[in-house]
Structure formats: C-alpha cells, structure tokens
VMD Tcl script that draws the C-alpha trace (Angstrom):
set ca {
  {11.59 -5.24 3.15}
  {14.74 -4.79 4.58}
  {15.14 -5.35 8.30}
  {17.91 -4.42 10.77}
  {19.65 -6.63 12.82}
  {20.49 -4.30 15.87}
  {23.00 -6.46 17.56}
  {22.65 -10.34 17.48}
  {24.75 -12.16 20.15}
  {27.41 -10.09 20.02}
  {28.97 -8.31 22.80}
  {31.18 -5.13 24.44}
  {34.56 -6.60 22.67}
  {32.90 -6.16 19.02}
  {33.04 -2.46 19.82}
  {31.02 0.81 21.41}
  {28.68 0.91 18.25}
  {27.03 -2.93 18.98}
  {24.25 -1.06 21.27}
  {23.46 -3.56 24.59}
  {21.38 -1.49 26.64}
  {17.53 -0.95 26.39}
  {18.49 2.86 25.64}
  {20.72 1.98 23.28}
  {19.06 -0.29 21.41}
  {16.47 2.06 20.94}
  {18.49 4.99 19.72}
  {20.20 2.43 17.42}
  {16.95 1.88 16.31}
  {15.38 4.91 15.34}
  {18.67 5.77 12.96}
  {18.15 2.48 11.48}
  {14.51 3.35 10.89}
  {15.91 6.59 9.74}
  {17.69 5.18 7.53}
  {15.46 3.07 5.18}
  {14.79 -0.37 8.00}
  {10.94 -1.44 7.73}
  {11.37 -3.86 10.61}
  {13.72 -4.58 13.84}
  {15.54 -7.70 14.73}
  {16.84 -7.32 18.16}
  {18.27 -9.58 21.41}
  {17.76 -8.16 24.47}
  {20.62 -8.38 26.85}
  {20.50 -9.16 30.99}
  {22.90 -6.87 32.66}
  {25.94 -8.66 31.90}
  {25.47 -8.51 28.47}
  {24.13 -11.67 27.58}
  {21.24 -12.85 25.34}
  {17.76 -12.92 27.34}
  {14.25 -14.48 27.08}
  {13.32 -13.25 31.14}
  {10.20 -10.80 30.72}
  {12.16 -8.99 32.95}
  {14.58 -7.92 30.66}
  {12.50 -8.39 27.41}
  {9.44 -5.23 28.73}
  {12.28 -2.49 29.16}
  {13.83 -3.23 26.01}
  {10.70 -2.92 24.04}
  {9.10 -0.49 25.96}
  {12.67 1.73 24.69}
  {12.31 0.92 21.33}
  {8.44 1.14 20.70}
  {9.14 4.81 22.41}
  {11.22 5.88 19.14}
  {10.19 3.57 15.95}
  {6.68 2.44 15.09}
  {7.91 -0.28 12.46}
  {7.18 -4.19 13.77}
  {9.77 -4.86 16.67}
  {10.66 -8.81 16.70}
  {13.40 -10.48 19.54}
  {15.18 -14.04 19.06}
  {14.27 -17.40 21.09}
  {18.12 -18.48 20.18}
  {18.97 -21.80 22.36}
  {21.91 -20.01 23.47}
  {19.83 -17.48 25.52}
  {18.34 -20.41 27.38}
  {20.10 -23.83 26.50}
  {17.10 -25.77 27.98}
  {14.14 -26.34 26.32}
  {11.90 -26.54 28.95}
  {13.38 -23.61 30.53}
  {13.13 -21.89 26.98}
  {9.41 -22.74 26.59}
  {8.50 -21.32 30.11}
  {10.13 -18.25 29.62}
  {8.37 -18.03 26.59}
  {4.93 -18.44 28.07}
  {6.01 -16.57 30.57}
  {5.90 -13.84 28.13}
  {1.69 -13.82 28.44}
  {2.16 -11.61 31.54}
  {4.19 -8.28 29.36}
  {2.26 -5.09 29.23}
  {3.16 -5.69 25.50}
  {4.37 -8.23 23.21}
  {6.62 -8.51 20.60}
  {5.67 -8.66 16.75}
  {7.69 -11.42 15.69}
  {10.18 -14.00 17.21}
  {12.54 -15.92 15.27}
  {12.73 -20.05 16.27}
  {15.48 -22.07 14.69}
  {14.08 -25.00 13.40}
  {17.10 -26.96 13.76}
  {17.01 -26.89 17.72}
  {15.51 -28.55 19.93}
  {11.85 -27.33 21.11}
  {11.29 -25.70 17.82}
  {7.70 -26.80 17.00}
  {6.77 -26.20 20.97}
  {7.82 -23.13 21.32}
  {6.84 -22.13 17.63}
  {3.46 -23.43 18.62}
  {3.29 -21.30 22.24}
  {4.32 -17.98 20.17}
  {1.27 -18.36 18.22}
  {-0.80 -18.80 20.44}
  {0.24 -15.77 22.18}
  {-0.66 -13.85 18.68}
  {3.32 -13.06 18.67}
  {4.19 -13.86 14.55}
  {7.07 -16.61 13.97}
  {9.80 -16.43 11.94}
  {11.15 -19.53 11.38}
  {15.13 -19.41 11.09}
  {15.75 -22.50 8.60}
  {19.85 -22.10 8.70}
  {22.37 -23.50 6.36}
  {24.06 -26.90 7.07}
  {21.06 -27.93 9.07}
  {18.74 -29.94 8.82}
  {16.03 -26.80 9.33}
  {14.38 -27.30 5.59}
  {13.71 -30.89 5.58}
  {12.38 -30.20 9.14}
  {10.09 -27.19 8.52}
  {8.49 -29.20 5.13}
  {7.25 -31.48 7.35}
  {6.03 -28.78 10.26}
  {2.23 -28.92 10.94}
  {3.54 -24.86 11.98}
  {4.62 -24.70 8.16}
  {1.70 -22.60 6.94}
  {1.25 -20.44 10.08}
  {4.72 -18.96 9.98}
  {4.57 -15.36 9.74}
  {7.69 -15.69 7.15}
  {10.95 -17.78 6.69}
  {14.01 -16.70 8.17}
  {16.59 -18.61 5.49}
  {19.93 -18.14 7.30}
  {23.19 -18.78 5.66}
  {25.63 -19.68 7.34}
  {28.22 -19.67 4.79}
  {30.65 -17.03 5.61}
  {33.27 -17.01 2.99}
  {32.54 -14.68 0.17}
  {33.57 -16.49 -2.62}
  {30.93 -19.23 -1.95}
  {27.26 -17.89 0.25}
  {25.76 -16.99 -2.81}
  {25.85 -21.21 -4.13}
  {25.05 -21.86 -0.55}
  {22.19 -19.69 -0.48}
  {20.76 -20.92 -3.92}
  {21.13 -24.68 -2.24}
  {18.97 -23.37 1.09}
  {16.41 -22.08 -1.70}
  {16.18 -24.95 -3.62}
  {15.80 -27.00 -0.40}
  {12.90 -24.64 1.08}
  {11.34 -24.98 -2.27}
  {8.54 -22.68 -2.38}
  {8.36 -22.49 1.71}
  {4.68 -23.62 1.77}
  {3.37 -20.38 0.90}
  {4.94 -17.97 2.96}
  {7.56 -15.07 2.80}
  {11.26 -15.84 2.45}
  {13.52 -13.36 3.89}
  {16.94 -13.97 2.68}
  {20.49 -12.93 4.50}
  {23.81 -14.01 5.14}
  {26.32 -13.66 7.86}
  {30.12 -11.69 8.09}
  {31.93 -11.66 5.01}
  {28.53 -14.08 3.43}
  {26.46 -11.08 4.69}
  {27.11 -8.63 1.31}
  {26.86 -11.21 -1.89}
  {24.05 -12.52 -0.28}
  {22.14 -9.71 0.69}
  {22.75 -8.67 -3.45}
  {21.20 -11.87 -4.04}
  {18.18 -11.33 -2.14}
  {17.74 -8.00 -4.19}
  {18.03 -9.57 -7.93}
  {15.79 -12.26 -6.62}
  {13.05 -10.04 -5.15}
  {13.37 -11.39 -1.77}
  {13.06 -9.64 1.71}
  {16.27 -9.54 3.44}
  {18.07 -7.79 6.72}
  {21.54 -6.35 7.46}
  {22.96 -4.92 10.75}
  {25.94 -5.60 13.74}
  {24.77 -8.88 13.93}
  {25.34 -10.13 10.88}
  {28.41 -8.37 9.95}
  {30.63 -5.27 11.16}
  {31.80 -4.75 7.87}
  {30.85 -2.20 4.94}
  {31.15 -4.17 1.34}
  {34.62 -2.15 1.52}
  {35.69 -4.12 4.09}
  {35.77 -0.55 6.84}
  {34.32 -1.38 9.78}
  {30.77 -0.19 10.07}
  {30.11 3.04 12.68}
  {26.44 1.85 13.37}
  {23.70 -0.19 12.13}
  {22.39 2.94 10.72}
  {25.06 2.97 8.26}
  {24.86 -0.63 7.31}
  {20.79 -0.09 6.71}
  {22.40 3.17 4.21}
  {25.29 0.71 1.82}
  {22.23 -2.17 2.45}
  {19.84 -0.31 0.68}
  {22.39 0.47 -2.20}
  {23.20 -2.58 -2.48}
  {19.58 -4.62 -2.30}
  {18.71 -2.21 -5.57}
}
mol new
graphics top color blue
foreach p $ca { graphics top sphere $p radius 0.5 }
foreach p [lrange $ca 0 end-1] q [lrange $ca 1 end] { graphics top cylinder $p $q radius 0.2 }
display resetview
C-alpha cells in the first residue's frame, strides 16, 4: 500500500501546489489516486489555513474528497490542531454528529491523550493509526497500550531527516516496535529522510506513504509540482 500524504501541516508559503481548501484537496486527491495512491492522509484546514479537528471544517473536506476517490480517506488528531487534550477529545467525540466519518485517524502515541482519544475513535468505528515517531518514547508506550491490538495499523514515523542516516533510524524504530503486536506497519520518513526510507519500506515489504507533507522534493532534489507526481517517482522507487 502506498498512501498519499496530501498536505500535512504545511501551509500557503510552501507553495500553490500544497492544496488547503476542501476543493483542492480533493482534486489533489483524485490525481494522487490516479496515480497509483490506495489510501489518503489528509489535514483539513479552518479558513486561515490552519490544522482542524471542528466537524465544521472536517464534513466539507470529506464530503470533497469522497466526491472524487473511493479509496479509504483518513485525517490527523495532531496536538498541534488542538493543543488541549480535553479540547482534543471533545472535538473528537464531537465527530459522532458528521453525516460521515472518516476511515482512519492517526494518534501520536507520544502526546498527551493518546490512549483517550485512541479509545473514543474506536468506538466511533473510525480505524486508528497509531503514529509511533522517532526519538519518542511512542514504542515503549504503544507495547504497553491495552489499544495495542485494536489499532487498525502502525504509523512508524521517522523523524530523522538527514539522508545519510533515516534508514539506521528507521531500522532502530523497527527493532523497538518489534513485531507491533500483530498489526500492519506502515513505514515513512520525512524531507530529505522521506526517499531512503520510503526505499526501505519497499525491500522490506512494508506499507508506506509519500506526498507534500512529508517532503517537497523529488529523489532529484526538483521540487515536486503535486502530490500526484510524488505518488508517480514513489511508486518507482517502493519497487
């Protein structure tokens, strides 16, 4: 499986092709799809740009996207889009009252709320990934996780941007996550990390994801023109 990362946290100064707008998240989308993605990654953005967990800005933005792609749609639950756990857990309940739902939600394991609002996804049927990052202490929390065999799939982030090393850093997150209790592992990096270790999900037979969150770079180092693109030289590369 590769999935797309449509835009991530970014914003209007990482350029016209990072799409922020229900609209153009869904066009984005369906070229993505187009191109070879089995599965969407996507923030929804409040007018202003920013990351959102409101229903209110969550039912447009899949409403768009569900209108062009059929492949599973999931959104983040980042701590940036609501710094407040509380908060972040009542928006996320709040979600119960959507005409529709999303498939999947990632939940970082290293923040705070994690189990809650891991536990209030499933029970609104929505599937959890669950984002163990890199130089956190994610793994050796999710191993001990009462959520750890419910998980729709692990989300093993590495953080590790330089180029020279994700690929070690990755194969440490691995060895820490073991044999993740059973479930998927999808595998991916971030900026100049992104490429080596989206190789190294390929030779390893793991899932993995690539898009304008992750990086804005081809393996060439040319800036990317859209996620569909990146999905394209992904595909190449995974093998």
């Amino acid at each position: 499986m590769v999935q797309v990362c449509l835009n991530g946290p970014r914003g209007s100064a990482d350029g016209a092709m990072v799409p922020l707008t229900p609209q153009a998240m869904a066009e984005s989308a369906a070229h993505a799809v187009a191109a070879g993605a089995t599965d969407i990654h996507v923030h929804p953005k409040n007018p202003c740009g920013h990351d959102s967990l409101s229903p209110r800005v969550l039912a447009p933005t899949l409403q768009a996207i569900r209108a062009r792609v059929s492949v599973p749609v999931g959104v983040t639950t980042g701590a940036w889009a609501e710094p407040d756990p509380a908060a972040r857990l009542k928006r996320i309940r709040s979600w119960a009252d959507l005409p529709s739902l999303p498939d999947h939600a990632s939940v970082n394991w290293h923040e705070e709320g994690a189990e809650e609002i891991a536990a209030a996804l499933i029970d609104l049927g929505v599937g959890v990934e669950a984002g163990v990052w890199s130089g956190t202490d994610g793994a050796a929390r999710f191993a001990v996780s009462p959520l750890r065999g419910r998980v729709l799939r692990v989300l093993a982030e590495v953080t590790d941007t330089a180029v020279d090393t994700a690929e070690d850093t990755a194969r440490g997150l691995l060895a820490d996550l073991g044999r993740a209790h059973g479930r998927p592992v999808l595998l991916h990096g971030e900026d100049d990390g992104a490429w080596p270790v989206l190789r190294l999900a390929g030779r390893l037979g793991f899932a993995t994801r690539i898009g304008l969150e992750d990086t804005l770079l081809l393996p060439d180092g040319e800036r990317a023109g859209s996620n569909a693109q990146l999905v394209a030289e992904g595909l190449l590369q995974y093998g």
